[in-house]
MIKEDREN-48354 format. One line per 2 residues: their letters; for each residue x, y, z of C-alpha. Coordinates in Angstrom, 1 decimal. Layout:
residues N
A> X,Y,Z; ...;
***
This chain:
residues 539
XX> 88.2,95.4,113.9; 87.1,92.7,116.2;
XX> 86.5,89.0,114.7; 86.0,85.5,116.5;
XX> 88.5,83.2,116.4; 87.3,79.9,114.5;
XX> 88.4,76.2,115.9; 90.4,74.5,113.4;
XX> 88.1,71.9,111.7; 90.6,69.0,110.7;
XX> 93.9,69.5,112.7; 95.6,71.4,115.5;
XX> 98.9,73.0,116.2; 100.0,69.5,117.2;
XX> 100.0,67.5,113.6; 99.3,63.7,114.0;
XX> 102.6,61.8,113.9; 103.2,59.5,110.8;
XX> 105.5,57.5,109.6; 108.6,59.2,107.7;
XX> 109.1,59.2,104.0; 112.8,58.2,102.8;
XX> 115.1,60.7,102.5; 116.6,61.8,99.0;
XX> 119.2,64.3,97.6; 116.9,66.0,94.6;
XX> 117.4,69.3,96.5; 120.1,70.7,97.6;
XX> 119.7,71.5,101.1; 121.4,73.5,103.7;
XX> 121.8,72.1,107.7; 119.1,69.4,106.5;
XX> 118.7,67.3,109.0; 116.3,64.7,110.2;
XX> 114.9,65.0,114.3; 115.5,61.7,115.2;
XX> 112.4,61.1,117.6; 110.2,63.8,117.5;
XX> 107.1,63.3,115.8; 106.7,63.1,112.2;
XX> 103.8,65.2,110.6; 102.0,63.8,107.4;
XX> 103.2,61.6,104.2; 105.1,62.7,101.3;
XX> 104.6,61.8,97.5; 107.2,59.7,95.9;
XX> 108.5,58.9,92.1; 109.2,55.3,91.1;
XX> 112.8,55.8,92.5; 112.0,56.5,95.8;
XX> 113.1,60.4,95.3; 110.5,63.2,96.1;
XX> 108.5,64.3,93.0; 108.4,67.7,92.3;
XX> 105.3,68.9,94.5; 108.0,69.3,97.5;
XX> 106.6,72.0,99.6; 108.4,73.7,102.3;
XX> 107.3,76.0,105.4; 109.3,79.2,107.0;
XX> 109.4,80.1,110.4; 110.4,83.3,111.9;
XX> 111.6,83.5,115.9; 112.7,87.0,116.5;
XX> 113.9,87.0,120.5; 115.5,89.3,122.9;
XX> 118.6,89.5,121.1; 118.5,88.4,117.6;
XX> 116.4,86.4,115.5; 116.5,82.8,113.1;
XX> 114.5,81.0,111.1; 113.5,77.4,110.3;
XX> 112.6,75.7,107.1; 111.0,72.3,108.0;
XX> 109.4,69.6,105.2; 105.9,68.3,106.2;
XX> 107.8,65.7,108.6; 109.4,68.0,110.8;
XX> 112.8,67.5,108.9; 114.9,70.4,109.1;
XX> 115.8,71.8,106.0; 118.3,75.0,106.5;
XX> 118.0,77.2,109.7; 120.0,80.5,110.1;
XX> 120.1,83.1,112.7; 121.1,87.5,112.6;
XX> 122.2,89.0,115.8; 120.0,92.9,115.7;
XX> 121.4,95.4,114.1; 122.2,98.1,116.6;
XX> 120.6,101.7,114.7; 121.1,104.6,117.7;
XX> 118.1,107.1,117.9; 117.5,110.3,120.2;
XX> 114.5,109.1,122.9; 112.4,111.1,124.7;
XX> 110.8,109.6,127.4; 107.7,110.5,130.1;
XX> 108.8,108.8,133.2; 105.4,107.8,135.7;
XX> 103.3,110.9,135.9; 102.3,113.0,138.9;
XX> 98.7,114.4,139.7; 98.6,118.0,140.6;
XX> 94.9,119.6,142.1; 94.1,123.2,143.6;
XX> 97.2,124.9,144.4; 99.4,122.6,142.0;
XX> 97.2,123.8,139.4; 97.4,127.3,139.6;
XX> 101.0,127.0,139.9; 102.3,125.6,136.8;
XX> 99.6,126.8,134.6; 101.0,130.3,135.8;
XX> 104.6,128.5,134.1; 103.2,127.2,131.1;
XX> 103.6,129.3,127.9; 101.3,127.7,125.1;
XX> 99.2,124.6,124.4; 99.1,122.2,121.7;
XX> 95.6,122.2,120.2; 95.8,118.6,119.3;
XX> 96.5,116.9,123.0; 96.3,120.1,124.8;
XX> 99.8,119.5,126.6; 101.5,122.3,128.5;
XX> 104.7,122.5,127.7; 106.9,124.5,130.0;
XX> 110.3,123.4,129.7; 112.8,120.4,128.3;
XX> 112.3,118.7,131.7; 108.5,117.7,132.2;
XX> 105.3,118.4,130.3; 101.7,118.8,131.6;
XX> 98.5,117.4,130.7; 95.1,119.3,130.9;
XX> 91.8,118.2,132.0; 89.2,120.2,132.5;
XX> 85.6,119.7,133.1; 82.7,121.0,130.8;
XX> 82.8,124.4,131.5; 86.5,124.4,130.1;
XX> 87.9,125.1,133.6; 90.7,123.2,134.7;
XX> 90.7,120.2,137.3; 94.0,118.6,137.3;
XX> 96.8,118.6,135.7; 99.2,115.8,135.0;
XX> 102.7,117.0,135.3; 105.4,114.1,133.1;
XX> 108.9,114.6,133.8; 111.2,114.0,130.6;
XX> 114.4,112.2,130.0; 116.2,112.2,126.5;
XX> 118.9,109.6,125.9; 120.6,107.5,123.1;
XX> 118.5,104.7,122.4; 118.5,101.6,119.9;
XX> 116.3,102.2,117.0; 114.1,98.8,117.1;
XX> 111.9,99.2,114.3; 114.5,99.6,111.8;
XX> 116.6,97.2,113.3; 113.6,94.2,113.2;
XX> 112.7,95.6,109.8; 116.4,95.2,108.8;
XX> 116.6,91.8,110.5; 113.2,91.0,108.7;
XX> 114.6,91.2,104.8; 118.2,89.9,106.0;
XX> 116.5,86.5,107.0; 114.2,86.5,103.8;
XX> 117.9,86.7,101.9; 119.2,84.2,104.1;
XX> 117.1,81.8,102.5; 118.9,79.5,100.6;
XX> 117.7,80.9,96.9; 116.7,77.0,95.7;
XX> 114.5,76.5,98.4; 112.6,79.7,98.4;
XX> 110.4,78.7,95.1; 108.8,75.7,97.5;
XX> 108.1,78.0,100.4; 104.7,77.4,100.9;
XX> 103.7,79.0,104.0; 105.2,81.9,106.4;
XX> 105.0,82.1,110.3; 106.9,84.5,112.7;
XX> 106.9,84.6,116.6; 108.1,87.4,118.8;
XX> 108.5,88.4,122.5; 105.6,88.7,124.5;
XX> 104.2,92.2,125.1; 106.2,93.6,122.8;
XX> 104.0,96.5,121.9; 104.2,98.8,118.6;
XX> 101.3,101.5,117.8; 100.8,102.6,114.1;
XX> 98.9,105.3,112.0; 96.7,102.5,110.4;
XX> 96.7,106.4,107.5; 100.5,106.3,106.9;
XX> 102.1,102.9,108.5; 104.4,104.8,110.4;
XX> 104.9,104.4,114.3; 103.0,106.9,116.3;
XX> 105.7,106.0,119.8; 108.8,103.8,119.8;
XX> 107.8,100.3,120.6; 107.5,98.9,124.3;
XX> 109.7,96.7,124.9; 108.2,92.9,126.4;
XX> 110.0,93.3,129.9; 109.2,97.9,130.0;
XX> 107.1,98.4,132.7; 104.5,101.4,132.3;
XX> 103.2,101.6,136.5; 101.5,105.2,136.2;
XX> 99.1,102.7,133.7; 98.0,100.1,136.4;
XX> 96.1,101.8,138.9; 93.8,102.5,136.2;
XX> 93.7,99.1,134.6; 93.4,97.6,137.9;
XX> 90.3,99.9,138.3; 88.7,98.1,135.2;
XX> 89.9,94.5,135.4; 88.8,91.6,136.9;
XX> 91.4,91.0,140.1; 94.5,88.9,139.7;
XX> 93.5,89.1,135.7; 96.8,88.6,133.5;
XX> 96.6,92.3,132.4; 96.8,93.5,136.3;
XX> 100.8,93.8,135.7; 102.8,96.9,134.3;
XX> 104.6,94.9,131.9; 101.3,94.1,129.9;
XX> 100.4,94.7,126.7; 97.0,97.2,128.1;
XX> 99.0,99.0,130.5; 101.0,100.2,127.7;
XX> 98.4,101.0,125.8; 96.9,102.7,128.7;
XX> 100.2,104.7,129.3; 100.7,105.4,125.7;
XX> 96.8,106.7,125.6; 97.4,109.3,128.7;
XX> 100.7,110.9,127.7; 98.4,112.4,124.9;
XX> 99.2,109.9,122.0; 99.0,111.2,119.2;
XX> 96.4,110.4,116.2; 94.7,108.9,118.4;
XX> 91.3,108.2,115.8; 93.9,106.7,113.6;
XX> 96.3,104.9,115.8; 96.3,100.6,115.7;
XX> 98.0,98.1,118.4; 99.8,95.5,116.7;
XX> 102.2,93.5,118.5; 105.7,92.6,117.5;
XX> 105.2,89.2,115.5; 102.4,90.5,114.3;
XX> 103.8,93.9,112.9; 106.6,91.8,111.0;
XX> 104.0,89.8,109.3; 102.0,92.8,108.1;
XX> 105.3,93.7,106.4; 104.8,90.4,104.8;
XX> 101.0,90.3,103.7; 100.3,93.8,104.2;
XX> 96.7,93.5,106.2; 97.1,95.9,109.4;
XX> 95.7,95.2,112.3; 95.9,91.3,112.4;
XX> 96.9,89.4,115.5; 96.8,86.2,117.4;
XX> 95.2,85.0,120.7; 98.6,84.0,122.3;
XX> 100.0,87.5,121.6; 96.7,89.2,122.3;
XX> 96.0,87.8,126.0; 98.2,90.2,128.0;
XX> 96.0,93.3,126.4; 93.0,91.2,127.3;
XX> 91.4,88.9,124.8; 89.7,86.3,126.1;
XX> 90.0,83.0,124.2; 87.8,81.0,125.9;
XX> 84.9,83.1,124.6; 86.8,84.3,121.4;
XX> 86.2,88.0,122.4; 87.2,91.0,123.8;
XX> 85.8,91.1,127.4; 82.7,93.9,127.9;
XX> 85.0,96.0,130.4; 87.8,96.4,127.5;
XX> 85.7,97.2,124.8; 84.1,100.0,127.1;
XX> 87.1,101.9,127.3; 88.0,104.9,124.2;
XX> 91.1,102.9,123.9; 89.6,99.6,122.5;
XX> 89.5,101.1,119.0; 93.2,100.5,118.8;
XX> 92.9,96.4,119.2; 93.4,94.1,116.8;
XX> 91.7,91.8,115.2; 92.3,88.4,116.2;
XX> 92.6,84.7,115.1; 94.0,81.7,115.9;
XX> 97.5,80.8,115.9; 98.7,79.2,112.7;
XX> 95.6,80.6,111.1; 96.4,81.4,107.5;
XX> 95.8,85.5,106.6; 96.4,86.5,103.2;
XX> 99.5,85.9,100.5; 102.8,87.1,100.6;
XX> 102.9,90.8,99.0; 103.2,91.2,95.7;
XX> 106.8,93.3,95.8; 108.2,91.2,98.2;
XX> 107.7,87.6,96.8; 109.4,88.8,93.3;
XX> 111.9,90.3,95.2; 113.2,87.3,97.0;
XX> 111.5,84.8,94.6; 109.1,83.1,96.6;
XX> 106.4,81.1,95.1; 102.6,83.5,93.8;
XX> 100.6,80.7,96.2; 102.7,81.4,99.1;
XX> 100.9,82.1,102.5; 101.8,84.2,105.6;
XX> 100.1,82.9,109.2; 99.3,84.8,112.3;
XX> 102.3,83.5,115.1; 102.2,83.5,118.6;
XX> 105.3,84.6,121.6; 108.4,83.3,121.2;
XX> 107.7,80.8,124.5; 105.0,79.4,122.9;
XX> 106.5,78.7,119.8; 109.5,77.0,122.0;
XX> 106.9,74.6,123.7; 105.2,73.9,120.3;
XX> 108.8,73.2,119.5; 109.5,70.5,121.9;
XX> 106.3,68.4,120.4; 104.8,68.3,124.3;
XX> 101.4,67.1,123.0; 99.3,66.0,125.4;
XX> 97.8,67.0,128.4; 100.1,66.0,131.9;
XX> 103.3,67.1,129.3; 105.1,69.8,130.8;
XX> 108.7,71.3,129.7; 110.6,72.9,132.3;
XX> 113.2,75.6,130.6; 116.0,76.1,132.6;
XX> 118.0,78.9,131.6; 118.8,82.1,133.9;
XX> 115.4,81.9,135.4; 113.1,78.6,136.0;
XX> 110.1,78.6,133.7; 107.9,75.9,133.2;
XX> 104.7,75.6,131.1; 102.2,72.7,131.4;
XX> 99.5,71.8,128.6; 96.2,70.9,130.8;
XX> 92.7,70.6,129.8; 92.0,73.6,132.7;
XX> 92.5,77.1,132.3; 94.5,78.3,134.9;
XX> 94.8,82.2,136.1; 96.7,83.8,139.2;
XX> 98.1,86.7,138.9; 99.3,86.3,142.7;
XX> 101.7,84.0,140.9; 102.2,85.2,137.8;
XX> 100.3,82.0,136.8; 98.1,82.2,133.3;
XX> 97.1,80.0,130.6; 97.4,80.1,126.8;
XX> 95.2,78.6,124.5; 96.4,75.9,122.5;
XX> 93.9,74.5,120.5; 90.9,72.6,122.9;
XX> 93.7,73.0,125.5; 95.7,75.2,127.9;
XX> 99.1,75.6,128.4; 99.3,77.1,132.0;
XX> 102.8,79.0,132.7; 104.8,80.0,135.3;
XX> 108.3,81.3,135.9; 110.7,80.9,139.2;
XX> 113.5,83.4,139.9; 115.9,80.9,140.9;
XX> 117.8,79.5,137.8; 121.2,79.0,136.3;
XX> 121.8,82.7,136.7; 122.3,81.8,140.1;
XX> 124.9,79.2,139.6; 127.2,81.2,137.3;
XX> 127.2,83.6,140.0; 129.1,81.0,142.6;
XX> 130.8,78.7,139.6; 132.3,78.9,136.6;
XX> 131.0,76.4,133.6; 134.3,74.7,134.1;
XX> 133.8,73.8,137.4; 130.2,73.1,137.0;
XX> 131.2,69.9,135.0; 134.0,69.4,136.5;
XX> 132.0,69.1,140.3; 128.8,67.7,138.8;
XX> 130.9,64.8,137.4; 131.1,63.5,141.5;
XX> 127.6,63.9,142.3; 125.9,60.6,142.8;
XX> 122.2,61.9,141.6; 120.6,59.4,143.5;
XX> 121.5,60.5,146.9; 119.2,62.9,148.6;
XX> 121.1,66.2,149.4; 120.8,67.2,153.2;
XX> 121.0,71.0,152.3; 118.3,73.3,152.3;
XX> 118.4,76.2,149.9; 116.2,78.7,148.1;
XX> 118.6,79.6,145.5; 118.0,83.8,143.8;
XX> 119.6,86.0,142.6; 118.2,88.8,144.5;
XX> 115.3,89.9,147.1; 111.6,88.4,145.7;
XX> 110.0,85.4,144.5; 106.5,84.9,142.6;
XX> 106.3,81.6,141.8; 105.6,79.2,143.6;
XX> 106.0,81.3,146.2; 104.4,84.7,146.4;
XX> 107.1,86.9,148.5; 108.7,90.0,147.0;
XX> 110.6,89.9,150.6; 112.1,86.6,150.2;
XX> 115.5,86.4,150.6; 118.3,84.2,148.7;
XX> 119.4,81.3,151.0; 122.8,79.4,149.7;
XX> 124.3,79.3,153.6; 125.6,77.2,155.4;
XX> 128.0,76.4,152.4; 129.8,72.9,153.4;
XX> 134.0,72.6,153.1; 133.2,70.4,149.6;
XX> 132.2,72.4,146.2; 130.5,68.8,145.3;
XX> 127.9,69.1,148.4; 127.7,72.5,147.6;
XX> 126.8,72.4,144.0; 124.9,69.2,145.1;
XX> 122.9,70.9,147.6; 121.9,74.0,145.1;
XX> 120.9,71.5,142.1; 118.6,69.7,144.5;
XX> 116.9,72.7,146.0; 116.2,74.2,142.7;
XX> 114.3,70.9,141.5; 112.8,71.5,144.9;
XX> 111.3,74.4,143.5; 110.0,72.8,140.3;
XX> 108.3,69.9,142.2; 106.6,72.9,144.4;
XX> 105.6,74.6,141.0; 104.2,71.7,139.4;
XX> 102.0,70.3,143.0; 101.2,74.4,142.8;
XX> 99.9,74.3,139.4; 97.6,71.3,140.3;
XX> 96.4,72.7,143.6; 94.8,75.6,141.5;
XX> 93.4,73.1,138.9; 95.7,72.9,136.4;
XX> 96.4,68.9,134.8; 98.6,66.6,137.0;
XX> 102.2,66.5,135.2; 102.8,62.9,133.8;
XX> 106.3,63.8,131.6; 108.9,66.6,131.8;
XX> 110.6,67.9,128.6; 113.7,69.9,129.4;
XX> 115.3,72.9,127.8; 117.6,75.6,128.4;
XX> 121.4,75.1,129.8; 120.4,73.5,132.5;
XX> 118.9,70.4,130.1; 122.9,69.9,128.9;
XX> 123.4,68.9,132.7; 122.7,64.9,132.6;
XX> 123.2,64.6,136.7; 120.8,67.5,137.1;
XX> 118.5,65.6,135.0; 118.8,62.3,137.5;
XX> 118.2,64.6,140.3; 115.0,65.8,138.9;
XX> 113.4,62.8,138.0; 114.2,61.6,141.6;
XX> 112.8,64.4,143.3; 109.8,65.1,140.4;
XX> 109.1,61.4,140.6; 108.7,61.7,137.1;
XX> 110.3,60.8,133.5; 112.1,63.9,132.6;
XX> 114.1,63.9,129.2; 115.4,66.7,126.8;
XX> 113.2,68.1,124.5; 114.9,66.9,120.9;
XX> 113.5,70.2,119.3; 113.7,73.8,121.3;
XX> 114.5,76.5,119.2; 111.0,78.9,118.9;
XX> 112.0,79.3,115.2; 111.0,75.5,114.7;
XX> 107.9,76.0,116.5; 106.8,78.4,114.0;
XX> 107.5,76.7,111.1; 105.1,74.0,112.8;
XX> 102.4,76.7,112.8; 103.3,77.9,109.0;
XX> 102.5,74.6,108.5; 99.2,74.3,109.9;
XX> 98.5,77.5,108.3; 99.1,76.1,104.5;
XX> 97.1,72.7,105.7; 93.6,75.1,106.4;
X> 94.5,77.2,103.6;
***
C-alpha cells in the first residue's frame, strides 16, 4: 500500500499572508472572532455592499488530545468562526494484557510444554493458565526451540475506540447547523504514536489501541537489531515497536491486519479509504520523508504489510462519506485531508513560518520545536525532525517545566511573588529544576538529579532563581540544536502556562538574547483547520 508523497505545487502548509477582507454579519456565527496579528491567508469575494457573497467557504479542524478533543472552523483568513471542545467519554472494558515476555531454551522448554494443555492452530500459543501464555517456535523439522512465556494481567480499562468514535460524531453535531452547508474541507490531528491495528476484511480492531506515551520494551531489542542507531524508532514508545510487540504476541489475522494511527483512523471514519496516513504521524514507525519512502530495512521485515500508505500533510484524500454528510448536512463537494500529531498542528498554529522561528511550549514539561532548513536526528536526545513542507521542524522536549513549580507554589503565589521580580536582573542561583531522577534534553543523564537547594530566606529569589534556571535550559536546547546542525533561532513564540507569565517572558528574552512573544494562535485544533485548508486549495 506504499505511495510517494508528492510536493505541493502552488502552496505549503504555511499560506502566504494577505490583506483581510472586511468583516460582515450575513452569517450567523458562533465565537467568530478575528486573530488580531497573525497572518491572514488569501482574499475573499465581495457584493456591492461590502458583505460576503454567497461562495463563503469554510474549513474544519479536528485536535483530539490526551484528554478530550475540539474543533476549529476558520474562513480563508484565519478568522475563527465557532470552536468547541468534548472532554472523552469514559466507556469501561475488561483488558487483557501480555506484560514484557520472557525467553525460555532447553530445560525451560521441556518444562512448560510438559504444563501446556492444547494449542491454538492459528498462532500456535500454549495456553496453560489465566496467568501467562507461551509462544512456540520451532525449527523446520517441527521441533521446538524456544518458547516465549507472556505473563497476563486483566484489569478495568477505558474503552478508547468507542470513546474517540463517540467524541468523533459529538463534534460533527457540535457544529453550528448553518455553517455546516459551507464546510468545504475536513482535517483532524491526534497524539503522536497513538497506534490502532484493524482487519482491513471487517473494520474492526484486531488489539486495543496503544496508547502515544505505552511503552512496548520486549519490542526494542529487536527493532534496535534492524534500525539505523539513534534512529527515531530506537524508543519503546514508537509507533514500530508496537507493531513489533503487537506482531510477537501472535496477533491475530495477521494477512489481513492494517496500521493506521489515531488521526488517521478518525478520518477513515470520515472518507472511508483504510489504510491512509501522513508523514508526520508515520515517522515514529519509520517513513522516511526525505526520500518519500519506507526505508529498505522496514520493508524487509513480514510486518511491513501492515503500513500505511502515506501522503503529505494537508493532502486532500477523498470526499466525506456519503451517510455521513446527509446525516449532519454537510455540503456533496466536501473534502477530508490527511492530518498530522497534535504538536505539529499546535506549531502550525502559532503561524512560526520561517526558518530561525522557534516556539517554546511551556507547560508541565519544556518542549520546544524549531523550523530549520536541516534535518536533525539524535535519538541520544530525543532530538528528530518533521517534515514541513521544503523544511524541518526539529523537536525536543526538557523534563523541567511548570510541573515543577506547582510542586513548590501555588498559582496564587506564583503571581503574587512574580509581581517583585525585576526581570532584568541576573539571578545568582543555580538550579536544574525536575521533577524526578533523569534528563534527555539538553542533557543526556537518566541519573541526573533535581537541584532546587540552597533555597534563600525570600520566596521572590526563590521563584526568581527557578524561572531563570529553567530559561537556562532553553538557551542550552536551542545552542544544542545548532551544535548538531539544526537553523540558528532568530524569534521565540511562546505557549503553554508558562507564556501567561509576562516576567518569565522578560527573563527569557534576557537570557535567550532573543525576541520572545506569545504565540497569538495555539490551540492544535486551529492548526488543523489550516491544513483542511490547504487540502481544499490542491483539491
Amino acid at each position: 500500500m506504499l505511495v510517494s508523497v508528492h510536493r505541493p505545487t502552488c502552496s505549503s502548509l504555511f499560506l502566504n499572508p494577505l490583506q483581510p477582507s472586511q468583516e460582515n454579519g450575513h452569517y450567523r456565527t458562533v465565537n467568530k472572532r478575528r486573530p488580531t496579528s497573525m497572518s491572514l491567508m488569501g482574499s475573499s469575494s465581495k457584493n456591492g455592499n461590502g458583505g460576503q457573497v454567497s461562495d463563503q467557504r469554510l474549513y474544519l479542524g479536528m485536535d483530539f488530545g490526551t484528554s478530550g478533543a475540539r474543533f476549529a472552523i476558520i474562513d480563508k483568513h484565519g478568522m475563527i468562526f465557532s470552536e468547541a471542545k468534548r472532554e472523552y467519554p469514559k466507556y469501561m472494558r475488561e483488558q487483557v494484557d501480555c506484560l514484557p515476555s520472557i525467553l525460555l531454551r532447553n530445560e525451560g522448554i521441556r518444562f512448560l510444554a510438559s504444563l501446556c494443555t492444547y494449542v491454538e492452530s492459528d498462532v500456535e500459543v500454549l495456553r496453560y493458565s489465566d496467568e501467562f501464555r507461551v509462544l512456540v517456535d520451532r525449527d523446520i523439522q517441527g521441533k521446538l526451540t524456544s518458547l516465549f512465556l507472556l505473563f497476563r494481567k486483566s484489569e478495568e480499562t477505558i474503552d478508547w475506540i468507542r470513546s474517540w468514535k463517540t467524541t468523533l460524531f459529538s463534534l460533527l453535531e457540535d457544529v453550528p447547523v448553518n455553517l455546516r452547508p459551507l464546510i468545504a474541507s475536513i482535517s483532524i490531528d491526534g497524539t503522536s504514536a497513538t497506534t490502532i491495528i484493524l482487519d482491513s476484511n471487517t473494520g474492526e480492531p484486531l488489539w486495543r489501541p496503544f496508547l502515544y506515551n505505552e511503552s512496548c520494551p520486549d519490542a526494542l531489542p529487536m527493532v534496535k537489531s534492524i534500525a539505523p542507531a539513534n534512529h527515531t524508532v530506537c524508543s519503546g514508545t514508537s509507533t514500530l515497536c508496537k507493531l513489533v510487540s503487537w506482531w510477537n504476541i501472535g496477533g491475530a489475522n495477521k494477512t489481513s491486519a492494517v496500521l493506521l494511527h489515531q488521526s488517521d483512523w478518525l478520518l477513515w471514519i470520515l472518507h472511508g479509504k483504510l489504510g491512509v496516513s501522513d508523514y508526520n504521524n508515520a515517522l515514529k514507525v519509520g517513513y522516511d520523508p526525505e526520500v518519500e519512502s519506507y526505508p529498505l530495512w522496514l520493508l524487509s521485515q513480514p510486518y511491513s504489510q501492515l503500513l500505511p500508505s502515506v501522503k503529505a500533510p494537508g493532502a486532500s484524500i477523498g470526499f466525506l462519506k456519503e451517510d455521513i454528510r446527509t446525516k449532519f448536512g454537510f455540503p456533496k463537494d466536501c473534502v477530508v485531508c490527511t492530518g498530522t500529531t497534535d504538536s505539529i498542528a499546535a506549531f502550525l498554529a502559532a503561524r512560526a513560518t520561517e526558518p530561525g522561528k522557534a516556539v517554546t511550549s511551556l507547560g508541565s514539561t519544556l518542549a520546544i520545536k524549531l523550523l530549520s532548513t536541516n534535518r536533525i536526528e539524535d535519538a541520544r536526545f530525543g532530538v528528530y525532525s518533521h517534515r514541513l513542507d521544503d523544511k524541518w521542524l526539529v523537536g525536543g522536549a526538557s523534563n523541567t517545566g511548570g510541573a515543577v513549580l506547582r510542586q513548590i507554589f501555588t498559582d496564587e503565589q506564583l503571581e503574587k511573588l512574580s509581581d517583585h521580580i525585576n526581570p532584568m536582573e541576573a539571578s545568582p542561583l543555580d538550579y536544574y529544576p525536575l521533577q524526578a531522577v533523569g534528563e534527555r534534553f539538553p542533557v543526556a543523564d537518566p541519573e541526573m538529579a533535581p537541584r532546587l537547594h540552597p533555597r534563600p530566606q525570600s520566596d521572590v529569589e526563590y521563584l526568581h532563581g527557578i524561572l531563570e534556571s529553567i530559561a537556562r535550559i532553553e538557551a542550552k536546547a536551542y545552542r544544542l540544536l545548532k551544535d548538531l546542525g539544526a537553523t540558528q533561532v532568530e524569534e521565540v513564540f511562546t505557549a503553554g502556562g508558562g507564556a501567561k507569565n509576562e516576567k518569565w517572558i522578560r527573563i527569557r528574552e534576557r537570557v535567550l538574547g532573543l525576541p520572545v512573544r506569545r504565540a497569538i494562535q495555539t490551540e492544535a485544533a486551529y492548526g488543523a483547520a489550516l491544513l483542511a485548508l490547504k487540502g481544499a486549495q490542491h483539491n
